[in-house]
N, C-alpha and C positions, 0 to 999 in steps of 0.2 A: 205353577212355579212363578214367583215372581224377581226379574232379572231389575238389579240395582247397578246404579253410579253410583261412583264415589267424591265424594268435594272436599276437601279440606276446609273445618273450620276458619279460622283466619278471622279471629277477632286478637285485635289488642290486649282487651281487658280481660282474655282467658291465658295466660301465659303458660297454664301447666297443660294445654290440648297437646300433643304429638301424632295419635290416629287421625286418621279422618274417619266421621261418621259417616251413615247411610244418608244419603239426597236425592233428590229427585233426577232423571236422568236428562229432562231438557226443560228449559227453562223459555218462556215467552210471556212480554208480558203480563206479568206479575201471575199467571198461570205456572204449576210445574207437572209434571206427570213423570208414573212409572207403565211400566210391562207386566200383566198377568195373562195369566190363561182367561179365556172369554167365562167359563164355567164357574171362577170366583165372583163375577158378576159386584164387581167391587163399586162403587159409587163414590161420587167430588166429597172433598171435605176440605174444609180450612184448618192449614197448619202455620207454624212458624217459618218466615220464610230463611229465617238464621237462627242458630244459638243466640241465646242472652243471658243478662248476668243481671239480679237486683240483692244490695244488700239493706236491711236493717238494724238497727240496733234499740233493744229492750232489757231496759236495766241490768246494761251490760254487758248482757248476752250478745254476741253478733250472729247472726243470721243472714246468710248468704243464697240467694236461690239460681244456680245452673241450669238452663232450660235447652231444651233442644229437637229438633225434627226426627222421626225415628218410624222404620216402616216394620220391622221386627223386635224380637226379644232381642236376640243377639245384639242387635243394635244398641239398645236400651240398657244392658247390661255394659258392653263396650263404653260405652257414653259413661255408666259409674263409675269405672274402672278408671276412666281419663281425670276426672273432676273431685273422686273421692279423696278427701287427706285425713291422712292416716294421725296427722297429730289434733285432729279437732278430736271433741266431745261427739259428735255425732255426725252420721252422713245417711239421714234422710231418705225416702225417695217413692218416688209414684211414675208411672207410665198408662196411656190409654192408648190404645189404636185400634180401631171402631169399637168391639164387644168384649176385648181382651183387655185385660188391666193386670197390673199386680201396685202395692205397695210395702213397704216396710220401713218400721218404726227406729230400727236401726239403736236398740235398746235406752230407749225413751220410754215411755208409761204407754200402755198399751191403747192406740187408738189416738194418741196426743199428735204423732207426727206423720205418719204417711198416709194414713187416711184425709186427716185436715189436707195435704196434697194434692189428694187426686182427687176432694171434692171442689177444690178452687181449679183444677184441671178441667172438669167437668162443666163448672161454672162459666167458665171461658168461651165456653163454644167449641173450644178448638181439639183436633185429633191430631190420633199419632203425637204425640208428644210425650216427653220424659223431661222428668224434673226431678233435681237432688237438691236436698236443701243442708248444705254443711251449717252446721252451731258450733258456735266457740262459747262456753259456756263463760260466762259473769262473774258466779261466787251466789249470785242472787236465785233463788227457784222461782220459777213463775206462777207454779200450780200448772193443775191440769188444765184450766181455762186461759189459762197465759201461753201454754203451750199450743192450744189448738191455735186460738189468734195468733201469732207469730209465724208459726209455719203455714198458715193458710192464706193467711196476711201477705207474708214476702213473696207467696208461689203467685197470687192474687194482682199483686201490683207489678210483678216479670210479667206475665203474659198481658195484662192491660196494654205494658207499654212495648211489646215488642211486635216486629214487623211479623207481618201474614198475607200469604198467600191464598190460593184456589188449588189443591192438588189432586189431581187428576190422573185416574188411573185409565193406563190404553191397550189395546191390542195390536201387535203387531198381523198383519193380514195381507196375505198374497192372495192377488187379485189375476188372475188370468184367461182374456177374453181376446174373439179378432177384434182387428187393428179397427173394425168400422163401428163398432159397439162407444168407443173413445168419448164420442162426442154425447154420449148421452149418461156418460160414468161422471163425468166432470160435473155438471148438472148438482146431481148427488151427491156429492162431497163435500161441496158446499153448504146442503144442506141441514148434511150432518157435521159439520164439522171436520172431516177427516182430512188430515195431514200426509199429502204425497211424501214419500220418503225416497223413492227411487221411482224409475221406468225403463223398462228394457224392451227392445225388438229386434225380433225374430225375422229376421230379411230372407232367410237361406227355405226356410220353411211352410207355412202357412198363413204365413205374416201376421201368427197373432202377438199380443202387449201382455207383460208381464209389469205389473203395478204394483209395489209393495209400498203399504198404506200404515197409516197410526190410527186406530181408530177408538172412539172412546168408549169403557167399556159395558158402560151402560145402555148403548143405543148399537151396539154389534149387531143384536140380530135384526133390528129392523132395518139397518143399512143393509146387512147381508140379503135379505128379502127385496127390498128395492134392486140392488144390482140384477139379483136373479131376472127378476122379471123384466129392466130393462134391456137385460140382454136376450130375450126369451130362452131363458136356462142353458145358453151354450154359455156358461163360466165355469172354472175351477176354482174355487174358493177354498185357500189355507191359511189356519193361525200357525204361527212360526211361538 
C-alpha cells in the first residue's frame, strides 16, 4: 500500500485547480519521497516538482499543455477532471508512472493526440507524470502531421521548462533493539541514508530503544541485514 499527502496546487496561472492533487509527503532538498510496503521494491525517479502550464498557438489553433506530478490513476484521473474544459474542442491526455501508462485521444484522429503525449512524456526522462493538453480549435485543420507536432510539441516544451525533482520512494521501519546496541545503529544510517523519524525509551523496563526510521526503499534489505548483525540479531525489526 502506498500512503500519500496531499498539497495543494497553488499556481496562479491555473485558476480553475479547486482539488488538491497527490504529492510527495516530505520534501528536503529538492528530494521528495512517499511510503510503500518494502515488497513493491519501488526505486528514485525524477518527477515534476510542481504543476505547469505551456500554451501554443498553430494556425489558430490554441494549444494548451497542464502538466502535473501523479503517483496513481486516481490521481491522474483527478488531475483531468480539474483542468479539462468542457467548452474546448478537445481535452487530450496521457499519464506514465513507472510501467503503467494510459492515453487518450479525446476524439481527434486516432493516434494524432495522446500517444504524441505520452511519447514526449517518455522523452522527457521524467515519471509519474500526467499531462492534458486542452485545443481550442482555429477553423484551420492541421492534418494528421500537424496534429502529432503540436501536441507532442506543446507537452515537449512544458516539461523541458518545468521544475523537477528526485522522488523517492521509502519505508517506514521500526527498529527495536537495547539501549547499548545505539551507538553502532547511528553508524548505519548514515550510511544508508535513513531518516530518524522518532526515538523512544523504555526506562521502566529492559531499557531497550524503539527507533522508527524512513528508509529508502531500495536498499531496505541490506540496511535491515546490516542492523541485524550489528546487533548480533537481538533486534525486532517492523515496516509499519
Amino acid at each position: 500500500m502506498i500512503c500519500l499527502g496531499r498539497s495543494s496546487i497553488g499556481l496562479d496561472s491555473l485558476p480553475s485547480f479547486r482539488a488538491a492533487v497527490y504529492a510527495p509527503v516530505r520534501r528536503r532538498s529538492g528530494v521528495s519521497s512517499y511510503y510503500c510496503e518494502a515488497s513493491e521494491k519501488a526505486s528514485s525517479y525524477t518527477t515534476l516538482a510542481e504543476p505547469c502550464r505551456k500554451q501554443i498557438e498553430v494556425k489558430k489553433s490554441k494549444f494548451i499543455a497542464w502538466a502535473a506530478p501523479i503517483v496513481s490513476e486516481r490521481a491522474a484521473l483527478s488531475f483531468l477532471s480539474e483542468v479539462s474544459d468542457a467548452r474546448a474542442t478537445h481535452n487530450c491526455w496521457a499519464y506514465k508512472i513507472q510501467n503503467a501508462y494510459r492515453f487518450n485521444d479525446d476524439g481527434e484522429p486516432s493516434g494524432t493526440a495522446g500517444k504524441p503525449i505520452y511519447s514526449s512524456i517518455v522523452a522527457s526522462g521524467l515519471d509519474g507524470v500526467m499531462v492534458v493538453v486542452t485545443r481550442y480549435f482555429g477553423g484551420i485543420k492541421l492534418g494528421t502531421g500537424g496534429l502529432v507536432r503540436a501536441y507532442g510539441g506543446v507537452v515537449l516544451d512544458c516539461l523541458k521548462e518545468a521544475k523537477t525533482l528526485v522522488f523517492k520512494p521509502k519505508v517506514e521501519m521500526e527498529v527495536r533493539l537495547p539501549f547499548h546496541f545505539l551507538g553502532a545503529i547511528y553508524p548505519l544510517m548514515n550510511v544508508y541514508g535513513v531518516e530518524k523519524l522518532q526515538e523512544e525509551y523504555d526506562l521502566s523496563g529492559d531499557g531497550g530503544t524503539l527507533i522508527t526510521l524512513a528508509v529508502e526503499a531500495n536498499v531496505v534489505s541490506d540496511f535491515e541485514g546490516a542492523v541485524r548483525n550489528a546487533c548480533s540479531g537481538k533486534v525486532d525489526i517492523k515496516w509499519s
